[in-house]
PDBQT receptor file of N, H, CA, C and O in Angstrom, charges set to zero:
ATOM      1  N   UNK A   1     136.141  87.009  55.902  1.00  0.00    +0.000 N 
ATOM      2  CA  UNK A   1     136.569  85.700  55.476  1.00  0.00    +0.000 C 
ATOM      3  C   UNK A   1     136.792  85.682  53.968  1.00  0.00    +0.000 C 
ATOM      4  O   UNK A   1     137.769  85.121  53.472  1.00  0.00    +0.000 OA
ATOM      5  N   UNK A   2     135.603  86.484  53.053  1.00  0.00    +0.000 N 
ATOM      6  H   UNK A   2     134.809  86.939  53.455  1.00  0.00    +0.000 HD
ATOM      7  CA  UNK A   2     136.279  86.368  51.858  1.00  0.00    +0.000 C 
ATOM      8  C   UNK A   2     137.441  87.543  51.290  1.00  0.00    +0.000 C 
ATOM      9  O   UNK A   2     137.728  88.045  50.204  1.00  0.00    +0.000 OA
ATOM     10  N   UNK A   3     137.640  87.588  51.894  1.00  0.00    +0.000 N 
ATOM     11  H   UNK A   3     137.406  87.180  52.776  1.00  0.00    +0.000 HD
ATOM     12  CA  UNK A   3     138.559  88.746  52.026  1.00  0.00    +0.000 C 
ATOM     13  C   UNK A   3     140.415  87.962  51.975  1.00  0.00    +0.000 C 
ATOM     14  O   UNK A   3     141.480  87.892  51.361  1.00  0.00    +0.000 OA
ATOM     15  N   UNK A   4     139.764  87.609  52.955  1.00  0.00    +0.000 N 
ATOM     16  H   UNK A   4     138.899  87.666  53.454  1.00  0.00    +0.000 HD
ATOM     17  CA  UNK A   4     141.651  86.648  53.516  1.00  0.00    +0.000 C 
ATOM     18  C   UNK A   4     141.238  85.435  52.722  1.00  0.00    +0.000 C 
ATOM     19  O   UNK A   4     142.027  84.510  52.914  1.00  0.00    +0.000 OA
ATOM     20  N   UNK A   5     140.410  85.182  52.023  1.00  0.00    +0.000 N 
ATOM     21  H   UNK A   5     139.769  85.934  51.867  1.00  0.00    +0.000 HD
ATOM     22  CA  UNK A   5     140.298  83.504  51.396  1.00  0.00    +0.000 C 
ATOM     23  C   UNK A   5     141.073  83.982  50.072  1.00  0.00    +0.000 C 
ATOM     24  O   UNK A   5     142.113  83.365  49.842  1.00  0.00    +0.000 OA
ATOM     25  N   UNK A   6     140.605  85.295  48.902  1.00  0.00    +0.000 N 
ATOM     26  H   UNK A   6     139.761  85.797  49.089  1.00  0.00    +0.000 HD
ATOM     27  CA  UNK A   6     141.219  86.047  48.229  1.00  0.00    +0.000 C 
ATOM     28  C   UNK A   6     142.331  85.644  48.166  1.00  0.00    +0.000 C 
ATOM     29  O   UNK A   6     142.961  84.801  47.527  1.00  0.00    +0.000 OA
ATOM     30  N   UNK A   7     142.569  86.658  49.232  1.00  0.00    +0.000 N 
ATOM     31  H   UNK A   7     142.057  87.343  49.750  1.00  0.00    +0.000 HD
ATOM     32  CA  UNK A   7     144.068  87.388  49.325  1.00  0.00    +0.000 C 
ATOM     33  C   UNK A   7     144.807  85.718  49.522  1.00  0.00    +0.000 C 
ATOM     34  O   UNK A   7     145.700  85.554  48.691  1.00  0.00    +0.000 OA
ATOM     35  N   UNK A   8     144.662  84.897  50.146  1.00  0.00    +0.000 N 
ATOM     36  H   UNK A   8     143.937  85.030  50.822  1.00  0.00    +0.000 HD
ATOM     37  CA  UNK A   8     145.607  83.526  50.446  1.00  0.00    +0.000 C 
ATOM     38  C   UNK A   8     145.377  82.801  48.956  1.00  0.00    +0.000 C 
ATOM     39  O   UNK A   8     146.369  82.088  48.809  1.00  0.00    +0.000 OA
ATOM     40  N   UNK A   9     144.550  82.671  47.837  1.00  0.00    +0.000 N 
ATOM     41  H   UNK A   9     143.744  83.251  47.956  1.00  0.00    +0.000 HD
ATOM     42  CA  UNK A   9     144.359  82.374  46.938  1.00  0.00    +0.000 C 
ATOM     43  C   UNK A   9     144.908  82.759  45.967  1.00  0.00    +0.000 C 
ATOM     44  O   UNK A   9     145.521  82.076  45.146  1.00  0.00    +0.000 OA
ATOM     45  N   UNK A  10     144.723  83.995  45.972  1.00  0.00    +0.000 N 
ATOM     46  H   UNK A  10     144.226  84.550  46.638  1.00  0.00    +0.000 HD
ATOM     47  CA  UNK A  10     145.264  85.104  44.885  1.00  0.00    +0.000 C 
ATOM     48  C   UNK A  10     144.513  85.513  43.474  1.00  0.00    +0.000 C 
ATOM     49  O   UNK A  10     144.986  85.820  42.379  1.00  0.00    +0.000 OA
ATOM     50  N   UNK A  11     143.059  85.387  43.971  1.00  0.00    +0.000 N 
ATOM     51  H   UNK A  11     142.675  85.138  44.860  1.00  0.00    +0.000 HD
ATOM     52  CA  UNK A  11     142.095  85.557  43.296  1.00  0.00    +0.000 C 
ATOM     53  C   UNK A  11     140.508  85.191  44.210  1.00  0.00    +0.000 C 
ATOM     54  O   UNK A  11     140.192  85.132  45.398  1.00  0.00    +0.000 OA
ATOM     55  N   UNK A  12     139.704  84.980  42.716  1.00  0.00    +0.000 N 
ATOM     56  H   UNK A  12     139.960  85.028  41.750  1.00  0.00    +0.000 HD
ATOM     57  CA  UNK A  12     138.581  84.872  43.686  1.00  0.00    +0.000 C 
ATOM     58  C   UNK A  12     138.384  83.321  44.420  1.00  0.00    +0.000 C 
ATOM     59  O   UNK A  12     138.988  82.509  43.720  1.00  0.00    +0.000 OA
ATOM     60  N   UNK A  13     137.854  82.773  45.384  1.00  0.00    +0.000 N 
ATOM     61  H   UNK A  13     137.362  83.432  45.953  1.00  0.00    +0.000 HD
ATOM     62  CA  UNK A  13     137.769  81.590  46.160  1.00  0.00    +0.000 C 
ATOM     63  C   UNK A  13     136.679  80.992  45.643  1.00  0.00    +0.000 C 
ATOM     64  O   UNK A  13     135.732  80.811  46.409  1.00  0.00    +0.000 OA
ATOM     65  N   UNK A  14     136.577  80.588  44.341  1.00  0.00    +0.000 N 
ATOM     66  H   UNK A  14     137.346  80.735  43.719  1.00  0.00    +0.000 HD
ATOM     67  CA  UNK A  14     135.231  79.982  43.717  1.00  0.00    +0.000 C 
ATOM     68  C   UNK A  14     136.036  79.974  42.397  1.00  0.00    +0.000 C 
ATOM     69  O   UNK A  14     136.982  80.723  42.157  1.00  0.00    +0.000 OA
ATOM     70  N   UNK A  15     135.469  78.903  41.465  1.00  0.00    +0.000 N 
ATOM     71  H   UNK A  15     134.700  78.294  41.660  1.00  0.00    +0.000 HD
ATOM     72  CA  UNK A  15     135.536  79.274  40.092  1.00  0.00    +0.000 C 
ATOM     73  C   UNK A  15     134.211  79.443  39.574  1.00  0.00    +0.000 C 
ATOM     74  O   UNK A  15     133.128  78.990  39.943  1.00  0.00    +0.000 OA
ATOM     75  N   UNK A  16     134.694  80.542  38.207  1.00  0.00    +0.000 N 
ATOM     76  H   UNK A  16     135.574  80.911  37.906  1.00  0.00    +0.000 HD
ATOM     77  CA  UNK A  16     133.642  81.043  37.957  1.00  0.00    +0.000 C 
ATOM     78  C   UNK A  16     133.541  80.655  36.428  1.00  0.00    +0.000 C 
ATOM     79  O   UNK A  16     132.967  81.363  35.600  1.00  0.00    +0.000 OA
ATOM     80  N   UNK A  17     134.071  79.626  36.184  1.00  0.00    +0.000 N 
ATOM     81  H   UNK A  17     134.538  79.051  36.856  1.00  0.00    +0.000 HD
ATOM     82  CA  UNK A  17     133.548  79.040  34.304  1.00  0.00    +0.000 C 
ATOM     83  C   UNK A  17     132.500  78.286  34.777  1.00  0.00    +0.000 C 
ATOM     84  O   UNK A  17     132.347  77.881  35.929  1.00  0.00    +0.000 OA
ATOM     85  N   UNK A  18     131.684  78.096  33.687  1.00  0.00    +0.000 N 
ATOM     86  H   UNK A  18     131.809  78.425  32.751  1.00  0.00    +0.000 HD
ATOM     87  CA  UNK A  18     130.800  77.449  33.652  1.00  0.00    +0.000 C 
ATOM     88  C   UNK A  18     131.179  75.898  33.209  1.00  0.00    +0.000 C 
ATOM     89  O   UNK A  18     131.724  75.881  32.105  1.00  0.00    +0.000 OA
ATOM     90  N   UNK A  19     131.054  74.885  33.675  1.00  0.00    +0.000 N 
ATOM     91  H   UNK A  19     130.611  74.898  34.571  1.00  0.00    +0.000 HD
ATOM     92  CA  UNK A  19     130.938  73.194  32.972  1.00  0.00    +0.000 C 
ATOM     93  C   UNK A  19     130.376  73.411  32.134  1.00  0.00    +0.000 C 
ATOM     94  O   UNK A  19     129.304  73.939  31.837  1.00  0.00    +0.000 OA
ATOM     95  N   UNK A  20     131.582  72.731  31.481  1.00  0.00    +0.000 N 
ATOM     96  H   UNK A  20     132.452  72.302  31.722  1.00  0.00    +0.000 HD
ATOM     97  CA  UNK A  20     131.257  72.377  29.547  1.00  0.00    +0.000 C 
ATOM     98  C   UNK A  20     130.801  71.174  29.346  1.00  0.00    +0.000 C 
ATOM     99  O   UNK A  20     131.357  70.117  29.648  1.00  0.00    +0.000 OA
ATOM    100  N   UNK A  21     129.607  71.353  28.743  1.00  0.00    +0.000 N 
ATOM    101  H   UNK A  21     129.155  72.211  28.498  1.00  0.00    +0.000 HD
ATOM    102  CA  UNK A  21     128.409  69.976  28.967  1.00  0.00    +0.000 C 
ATOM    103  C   UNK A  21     129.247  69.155  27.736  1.00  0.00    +0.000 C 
ATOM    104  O   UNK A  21     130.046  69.533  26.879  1.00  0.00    +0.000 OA
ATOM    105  N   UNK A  22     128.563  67.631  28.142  1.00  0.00    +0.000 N 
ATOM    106  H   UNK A  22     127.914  67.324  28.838  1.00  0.00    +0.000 HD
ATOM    107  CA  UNK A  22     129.026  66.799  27.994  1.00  0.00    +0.000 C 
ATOM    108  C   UNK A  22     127.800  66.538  26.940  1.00  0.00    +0.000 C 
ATOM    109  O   UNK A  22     126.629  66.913  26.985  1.00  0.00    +0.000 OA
ATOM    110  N   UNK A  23     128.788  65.445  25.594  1.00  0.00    +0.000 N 
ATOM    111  H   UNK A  23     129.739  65.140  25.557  1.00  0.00    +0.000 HD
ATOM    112  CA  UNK A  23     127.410  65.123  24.510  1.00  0.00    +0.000 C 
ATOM    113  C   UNK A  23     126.452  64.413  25.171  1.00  0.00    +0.000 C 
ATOM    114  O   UNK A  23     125.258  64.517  24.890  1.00  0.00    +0.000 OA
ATOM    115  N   UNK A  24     127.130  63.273  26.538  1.00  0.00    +0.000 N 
ATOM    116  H   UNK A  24     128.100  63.188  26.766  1.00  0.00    +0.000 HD
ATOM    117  CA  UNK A  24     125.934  62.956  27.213  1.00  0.00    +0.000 C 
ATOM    118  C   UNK A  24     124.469  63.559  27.530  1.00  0.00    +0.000 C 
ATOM    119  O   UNK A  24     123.322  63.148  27.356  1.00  0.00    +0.000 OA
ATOM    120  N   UNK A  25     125.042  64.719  28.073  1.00  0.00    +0.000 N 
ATOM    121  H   UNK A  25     125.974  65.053  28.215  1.00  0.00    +0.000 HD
ATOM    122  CA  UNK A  25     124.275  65.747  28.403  1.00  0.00    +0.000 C 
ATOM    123  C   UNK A  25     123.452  67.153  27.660  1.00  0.00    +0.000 C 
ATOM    124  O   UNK A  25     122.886  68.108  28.193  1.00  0.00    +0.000 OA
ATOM    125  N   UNK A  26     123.622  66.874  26.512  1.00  0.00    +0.000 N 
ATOM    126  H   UNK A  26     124.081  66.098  26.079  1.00  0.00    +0.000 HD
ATOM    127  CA  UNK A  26     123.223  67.245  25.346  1.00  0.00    +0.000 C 
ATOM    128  C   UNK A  26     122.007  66.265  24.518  1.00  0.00    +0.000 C 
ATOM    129  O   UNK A  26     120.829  66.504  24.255  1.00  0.00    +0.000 OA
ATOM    130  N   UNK A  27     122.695  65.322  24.309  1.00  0.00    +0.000 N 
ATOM    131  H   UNK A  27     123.652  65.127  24.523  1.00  0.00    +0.000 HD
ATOM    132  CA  UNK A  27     121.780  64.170  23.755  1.00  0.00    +0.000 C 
ATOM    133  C   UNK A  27     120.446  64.150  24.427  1.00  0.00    +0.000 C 
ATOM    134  O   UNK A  27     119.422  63.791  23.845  1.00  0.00    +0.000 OA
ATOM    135  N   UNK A  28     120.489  64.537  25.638  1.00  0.00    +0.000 N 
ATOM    136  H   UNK A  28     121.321  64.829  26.111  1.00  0.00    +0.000 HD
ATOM    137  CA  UNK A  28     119.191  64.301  26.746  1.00  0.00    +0.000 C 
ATOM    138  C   UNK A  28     118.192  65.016  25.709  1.00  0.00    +0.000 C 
ATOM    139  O   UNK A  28     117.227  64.439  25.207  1.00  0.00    +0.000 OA
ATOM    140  N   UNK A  29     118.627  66.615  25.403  1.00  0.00    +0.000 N 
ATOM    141  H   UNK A  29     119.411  67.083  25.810  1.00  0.00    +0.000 HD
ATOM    142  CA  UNK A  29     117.517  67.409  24.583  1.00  0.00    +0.000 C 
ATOM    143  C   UNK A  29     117.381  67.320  23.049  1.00  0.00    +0.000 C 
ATOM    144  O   UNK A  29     116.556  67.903  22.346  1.00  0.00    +0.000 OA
ATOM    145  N   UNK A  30     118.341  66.487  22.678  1.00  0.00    +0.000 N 
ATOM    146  H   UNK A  30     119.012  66.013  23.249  1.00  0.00    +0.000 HD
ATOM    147  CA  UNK A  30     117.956  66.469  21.236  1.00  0.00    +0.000 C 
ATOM    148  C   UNK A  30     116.714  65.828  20.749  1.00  0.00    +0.000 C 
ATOM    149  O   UNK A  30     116.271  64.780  21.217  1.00  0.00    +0.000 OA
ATOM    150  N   UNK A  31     116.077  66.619  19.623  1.00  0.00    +0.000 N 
ATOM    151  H   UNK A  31     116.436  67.471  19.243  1.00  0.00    +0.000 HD
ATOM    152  CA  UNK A  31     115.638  66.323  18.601  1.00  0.00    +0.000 C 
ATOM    153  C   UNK A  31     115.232  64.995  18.053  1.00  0.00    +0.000 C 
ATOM    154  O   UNK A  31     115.991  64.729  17.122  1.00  0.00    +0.000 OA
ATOM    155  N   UNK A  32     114.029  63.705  18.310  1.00  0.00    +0.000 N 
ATOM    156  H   UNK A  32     113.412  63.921  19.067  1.00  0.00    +0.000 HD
ATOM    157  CA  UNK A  32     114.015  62.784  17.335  1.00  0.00    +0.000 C 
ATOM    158  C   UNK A  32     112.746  62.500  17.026  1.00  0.00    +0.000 C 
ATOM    159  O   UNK A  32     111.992  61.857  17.756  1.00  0.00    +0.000 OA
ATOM    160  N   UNK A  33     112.427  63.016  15.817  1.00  0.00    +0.000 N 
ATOM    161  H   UNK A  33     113.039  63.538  15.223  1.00  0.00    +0.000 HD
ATOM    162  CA  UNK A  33     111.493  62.934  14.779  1.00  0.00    +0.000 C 
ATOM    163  C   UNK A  33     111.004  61.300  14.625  1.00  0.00    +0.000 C 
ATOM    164  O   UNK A  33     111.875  60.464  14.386  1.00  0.00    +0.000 OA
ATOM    165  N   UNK A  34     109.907  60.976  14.738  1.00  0.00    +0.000 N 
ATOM    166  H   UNK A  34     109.199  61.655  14.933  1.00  0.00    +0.000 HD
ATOM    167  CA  UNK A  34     109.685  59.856  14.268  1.00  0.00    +0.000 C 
ATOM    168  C   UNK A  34     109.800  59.552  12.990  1.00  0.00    +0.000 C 
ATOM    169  O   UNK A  34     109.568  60.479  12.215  1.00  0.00    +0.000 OA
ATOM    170  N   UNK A  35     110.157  58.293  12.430  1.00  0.00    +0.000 N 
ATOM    171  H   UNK A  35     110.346  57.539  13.059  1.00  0.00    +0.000 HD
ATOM    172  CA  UNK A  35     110.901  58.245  11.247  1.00  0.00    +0.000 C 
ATOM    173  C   UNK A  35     109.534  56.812  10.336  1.00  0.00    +0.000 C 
ATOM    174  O   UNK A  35     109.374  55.698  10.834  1.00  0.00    +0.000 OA
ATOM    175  N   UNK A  36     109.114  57.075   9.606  1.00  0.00    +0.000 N 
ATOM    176  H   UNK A  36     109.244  57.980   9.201  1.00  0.00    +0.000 HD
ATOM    177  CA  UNK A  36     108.358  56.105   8.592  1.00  0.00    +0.000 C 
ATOM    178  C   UNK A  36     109.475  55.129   8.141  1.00  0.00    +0.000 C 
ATOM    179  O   UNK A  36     110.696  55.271   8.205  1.00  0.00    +0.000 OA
ATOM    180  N   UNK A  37     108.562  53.862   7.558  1.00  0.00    +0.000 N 
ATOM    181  H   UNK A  37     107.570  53.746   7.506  1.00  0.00    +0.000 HD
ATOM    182  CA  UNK A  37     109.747  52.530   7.141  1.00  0.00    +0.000 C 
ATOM    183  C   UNK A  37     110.357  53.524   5.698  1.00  0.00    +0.000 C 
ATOM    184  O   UNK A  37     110.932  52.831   4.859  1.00  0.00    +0.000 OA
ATOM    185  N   UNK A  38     110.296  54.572   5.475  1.00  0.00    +0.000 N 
ATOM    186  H   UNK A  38     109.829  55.135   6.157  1.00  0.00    +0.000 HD
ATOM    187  CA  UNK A  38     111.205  54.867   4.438  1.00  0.00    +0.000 C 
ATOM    188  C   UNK A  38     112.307  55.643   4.869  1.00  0.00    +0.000 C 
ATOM    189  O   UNK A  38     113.359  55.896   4.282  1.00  0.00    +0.000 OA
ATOM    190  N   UNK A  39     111.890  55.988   6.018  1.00  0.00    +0.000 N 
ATOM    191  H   UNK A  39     111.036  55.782   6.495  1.00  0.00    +0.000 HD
ATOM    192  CA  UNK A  39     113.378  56.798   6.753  1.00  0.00    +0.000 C 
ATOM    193  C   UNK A  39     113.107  58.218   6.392  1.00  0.00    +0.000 C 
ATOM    194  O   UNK A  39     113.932  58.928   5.819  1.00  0.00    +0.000 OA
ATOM    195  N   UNK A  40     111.904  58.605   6.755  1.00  0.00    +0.000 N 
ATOM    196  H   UNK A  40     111.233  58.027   7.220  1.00  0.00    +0.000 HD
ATOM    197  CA  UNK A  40     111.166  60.200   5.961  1.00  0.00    +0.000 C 
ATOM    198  C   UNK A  40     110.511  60.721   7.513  1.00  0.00    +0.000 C 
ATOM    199  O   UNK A  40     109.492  60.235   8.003  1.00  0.00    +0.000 OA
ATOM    200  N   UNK A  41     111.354  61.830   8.156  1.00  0.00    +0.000 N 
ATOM    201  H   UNK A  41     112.182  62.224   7.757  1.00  0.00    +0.000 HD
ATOM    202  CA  UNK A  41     110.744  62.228   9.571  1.00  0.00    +0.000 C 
ATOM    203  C   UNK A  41     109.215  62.341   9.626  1.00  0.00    +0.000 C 
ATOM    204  O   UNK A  41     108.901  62.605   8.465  1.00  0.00    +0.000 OA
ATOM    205  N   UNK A  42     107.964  62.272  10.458  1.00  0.00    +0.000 N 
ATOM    206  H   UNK A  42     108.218  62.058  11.401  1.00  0.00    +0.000 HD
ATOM    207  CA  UNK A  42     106.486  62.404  10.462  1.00  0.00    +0.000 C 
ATOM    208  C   UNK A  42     106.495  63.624  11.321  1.00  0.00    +0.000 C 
ATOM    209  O   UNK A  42     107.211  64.124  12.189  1.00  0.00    +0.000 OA
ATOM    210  N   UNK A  43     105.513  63.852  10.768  1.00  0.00    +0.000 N 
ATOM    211  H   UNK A  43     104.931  63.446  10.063  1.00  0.00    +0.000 HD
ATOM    212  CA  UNK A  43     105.165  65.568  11.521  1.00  0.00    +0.000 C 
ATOM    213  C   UNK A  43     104.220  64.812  12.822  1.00  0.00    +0.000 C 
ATOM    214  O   UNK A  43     103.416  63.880  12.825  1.00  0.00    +0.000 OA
ATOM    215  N   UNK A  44     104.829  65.838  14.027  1.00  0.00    +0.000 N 
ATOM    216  H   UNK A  44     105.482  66.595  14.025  1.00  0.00    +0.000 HD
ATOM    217  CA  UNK A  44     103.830  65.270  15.348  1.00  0.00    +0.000 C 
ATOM    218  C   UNK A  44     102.549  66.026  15.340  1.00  0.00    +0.000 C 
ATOM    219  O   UNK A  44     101.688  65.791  16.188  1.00  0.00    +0.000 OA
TER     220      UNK A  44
């Protein structure tokens, strides 16, 4: 089957890039420092 899926395709029957993340999906892991009323990050 993957054989004739190929060959009727004319390559492989899947893609193989990876999804290019979204800033949505980025933002999830960022970085936020708690910030003092002077706007100076606090060490956790």
């Amino acid at each position: 089957m993957f054989l004739a899926k190929s060959i009727e395709v004319g390559g492989l029957p899947f893609d193989m890039r990876p999804k290019t993340p979204t800033f949505d999906g980025l933002e999830r892991y960022a970085y936020r420092p708690t910030m003092d009323s002077n706007g100076v990050a606090q060490q956790v």
